[in-house]
C-alpha positions in Angstrom: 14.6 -27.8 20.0 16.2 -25.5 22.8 15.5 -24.8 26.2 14.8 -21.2 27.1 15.2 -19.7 30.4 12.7 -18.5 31.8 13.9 -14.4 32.2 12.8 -14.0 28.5 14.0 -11.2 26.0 13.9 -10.0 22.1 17.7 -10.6 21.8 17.4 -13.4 23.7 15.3 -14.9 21.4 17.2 -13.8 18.6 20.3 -15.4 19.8 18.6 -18.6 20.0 17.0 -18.6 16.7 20.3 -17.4 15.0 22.4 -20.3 16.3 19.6 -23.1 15.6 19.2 -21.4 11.6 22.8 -22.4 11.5 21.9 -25.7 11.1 19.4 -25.0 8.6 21.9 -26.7 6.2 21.9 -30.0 6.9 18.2 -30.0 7.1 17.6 -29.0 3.8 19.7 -31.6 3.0 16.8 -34.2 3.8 14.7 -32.4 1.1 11.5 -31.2 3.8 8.7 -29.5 2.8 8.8 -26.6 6.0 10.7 -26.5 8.2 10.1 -25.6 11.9 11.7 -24.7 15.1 10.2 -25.4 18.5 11.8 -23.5 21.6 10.8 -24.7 24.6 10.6 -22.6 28.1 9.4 -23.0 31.2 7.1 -20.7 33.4 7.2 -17.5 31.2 4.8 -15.4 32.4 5.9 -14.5 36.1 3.9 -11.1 37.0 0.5 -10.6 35.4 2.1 -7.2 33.9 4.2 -9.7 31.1 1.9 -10.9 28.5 4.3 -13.1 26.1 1.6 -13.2 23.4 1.6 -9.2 23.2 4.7 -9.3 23.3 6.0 -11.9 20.6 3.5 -9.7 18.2 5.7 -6.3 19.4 8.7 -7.9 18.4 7.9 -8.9 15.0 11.2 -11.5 15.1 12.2 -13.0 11.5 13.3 -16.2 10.8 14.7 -18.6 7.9 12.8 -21.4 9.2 9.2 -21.8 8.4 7.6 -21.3 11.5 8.7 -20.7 14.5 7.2 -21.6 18.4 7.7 -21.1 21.8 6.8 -24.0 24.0 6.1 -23.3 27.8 6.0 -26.2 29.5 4.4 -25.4 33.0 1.4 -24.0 31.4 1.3 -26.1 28.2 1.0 -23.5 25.9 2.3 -23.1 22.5 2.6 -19.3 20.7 3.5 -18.9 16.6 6.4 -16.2 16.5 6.2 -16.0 12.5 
């Protein structure tokens, strides 16, 4: 799980996803079935202009785990990136 600032970005996201699939390894080790990544954030959406869900769908970011979600805390919501 990593924590995300909340100023939130495509590479960003990227860059987090990239160094957490490094360990991707040494889960697969443990013989799961899926396996998922949780990032975790706090306030995301700031100005009523930023909608995260639109734009996680714009992005279209890949992935070598599973799934993929973005926690925010403050407003307890969950989104699927993949």
């Amino acid at each position: 799980m990593a924590i995300l600032k909340p100023h939130l970005s495509k590479e960003y996201l990227i860059e987090k996803i990239k160094s957490k699939e490094e360990k991707i390894p040494l889960y697969q080790k443990k013989k799961l079935n899926e396996l998922w990544l949780i990032l975790v954030a706090d306030a995301l959406e700031k100005s009523t202009s930023f909608n995260i869900n639109n734009q996680i769908e714009a992005w279209n970011i890949e992935s070598r785990f599973d799934k993929v979600f973005l926690f925010e805390v403050i407003k307890n919501k969950v989104y699927e990136m993949q």
